[in-house]
N, C-alpha and C positions, 0 to 999 in steps of 0.2 A: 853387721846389722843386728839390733837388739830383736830376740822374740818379742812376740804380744803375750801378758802374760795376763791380761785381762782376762783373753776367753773370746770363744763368738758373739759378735753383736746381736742384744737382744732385743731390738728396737720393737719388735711385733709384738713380743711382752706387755699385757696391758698395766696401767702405774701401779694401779694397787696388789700387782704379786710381787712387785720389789722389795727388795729389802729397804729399812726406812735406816736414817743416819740418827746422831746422838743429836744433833742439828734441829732435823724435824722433829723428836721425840720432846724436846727441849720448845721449840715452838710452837707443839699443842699443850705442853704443858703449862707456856704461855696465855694460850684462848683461854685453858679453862681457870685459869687465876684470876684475867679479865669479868670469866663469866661466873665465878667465886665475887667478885667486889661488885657486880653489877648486881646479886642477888639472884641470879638465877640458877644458881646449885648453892645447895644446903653444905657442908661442911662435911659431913660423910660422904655424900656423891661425889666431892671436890677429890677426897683423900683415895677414894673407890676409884675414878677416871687417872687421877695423876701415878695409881701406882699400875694401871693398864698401861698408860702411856710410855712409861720407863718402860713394863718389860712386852712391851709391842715388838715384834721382829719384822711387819711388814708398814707399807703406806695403809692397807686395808684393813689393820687391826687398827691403825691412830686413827681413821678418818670414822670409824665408828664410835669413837669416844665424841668427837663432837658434832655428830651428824643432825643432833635435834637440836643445837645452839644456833641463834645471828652470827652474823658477821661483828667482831667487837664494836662496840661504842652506838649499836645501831639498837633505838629504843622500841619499847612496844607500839609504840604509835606509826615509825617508820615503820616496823616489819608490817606491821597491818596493811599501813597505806602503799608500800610494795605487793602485798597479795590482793590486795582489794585492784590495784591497776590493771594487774595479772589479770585476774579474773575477767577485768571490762572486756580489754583487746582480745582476748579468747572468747567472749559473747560476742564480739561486734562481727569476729571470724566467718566468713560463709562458711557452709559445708563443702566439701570439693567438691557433689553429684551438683550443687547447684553453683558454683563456677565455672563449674566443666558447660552448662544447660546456659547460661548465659554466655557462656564463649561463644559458644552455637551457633547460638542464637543473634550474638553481634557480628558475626560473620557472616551470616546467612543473609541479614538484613543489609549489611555492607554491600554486598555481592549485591542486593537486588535494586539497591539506590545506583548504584553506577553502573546497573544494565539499563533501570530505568531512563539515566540523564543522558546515555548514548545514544538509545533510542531516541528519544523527545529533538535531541538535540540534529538526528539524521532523517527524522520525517515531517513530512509540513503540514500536514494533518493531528489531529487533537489525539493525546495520547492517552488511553485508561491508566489511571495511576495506582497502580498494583501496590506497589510496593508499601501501600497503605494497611494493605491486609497481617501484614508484618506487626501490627500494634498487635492484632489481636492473643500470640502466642508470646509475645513480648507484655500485653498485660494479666496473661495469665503467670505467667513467669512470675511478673513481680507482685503478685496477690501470694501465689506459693510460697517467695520470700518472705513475705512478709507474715507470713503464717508462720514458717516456722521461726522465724523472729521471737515472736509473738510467744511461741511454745519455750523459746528455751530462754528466754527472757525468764516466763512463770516458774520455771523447772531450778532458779536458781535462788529463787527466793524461799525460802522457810517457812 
């Protein structure tokens, strides 16, 4: 039976303390010739990143050579209107404390609508309807939301 002559497996090794191949050194060299003809590095910086990239010896020395570039072929207007979407879904985002306050809260209220119809539904006499009160902290709730909506809505604008 042959030894392993690889070594122990280093699977727990995060990527970028590996060594990088002539492969991947060759395929950022790629990005940045892309990003050479797109106009977004000058001709010094081109000559500056591709001679980092040759003598890189990890994934984390090449991945900082083009860490402030798109993705190729990808113009200013996509990158924009990818951060601009970014940005919406992370405003529309609730906070967690007020996730967590409306989970609560719709369990709470859950809970008191089908003690409520248990009741109503096992006495023959007129029932107070409780479970009405349940607006009240349920429209406080959603004033709160919508306050801080409201804040971080203004907080992103310029």
């Amino acid at each position: 039976m042959a030894r392993d002559v690889t070594g122990p497996s280093r699977r727990s090794e995060p990527l970028e303390t590996l060594r990088a191949a002539d492969a991947d050194r060759q395929q950022i060299a790629d990005q940045l010739k892309g990003a050479l003809d797109e106009g977004r590095l000058s001709l010094h910086e081109y000559d500056e990143r591709v001679a980092g990239a040759y003598a890189a010896r990890t994934y984390a020395e090449l991945l900082v050579l083009v860490q402030d570039l798109p993705r190729p072929g990808m113009s200013a207007a996509q990158v924009h209107a990818r951060q601009a979407a970014e940005a919406r879904k992370a405003a529309r985002r609730l906070p967690v404390a007020l996730v967590v306050l409306w989970t609560v809260w719709a369990s709470l209220a859950a809970v008191n609508l089908v003690v409520y119809v248990l009741v109503r539904e096992t006495v023959d006499d007129w029932v107070y309807p409780w479970p009405a009160w349940m607006l009240v902290p349920g429209a406080a709730l959603a004033a709160v939301t919508a306050g801080v909506q409201v804040i971080r809505h203004q907080q992103r604008r310029p």
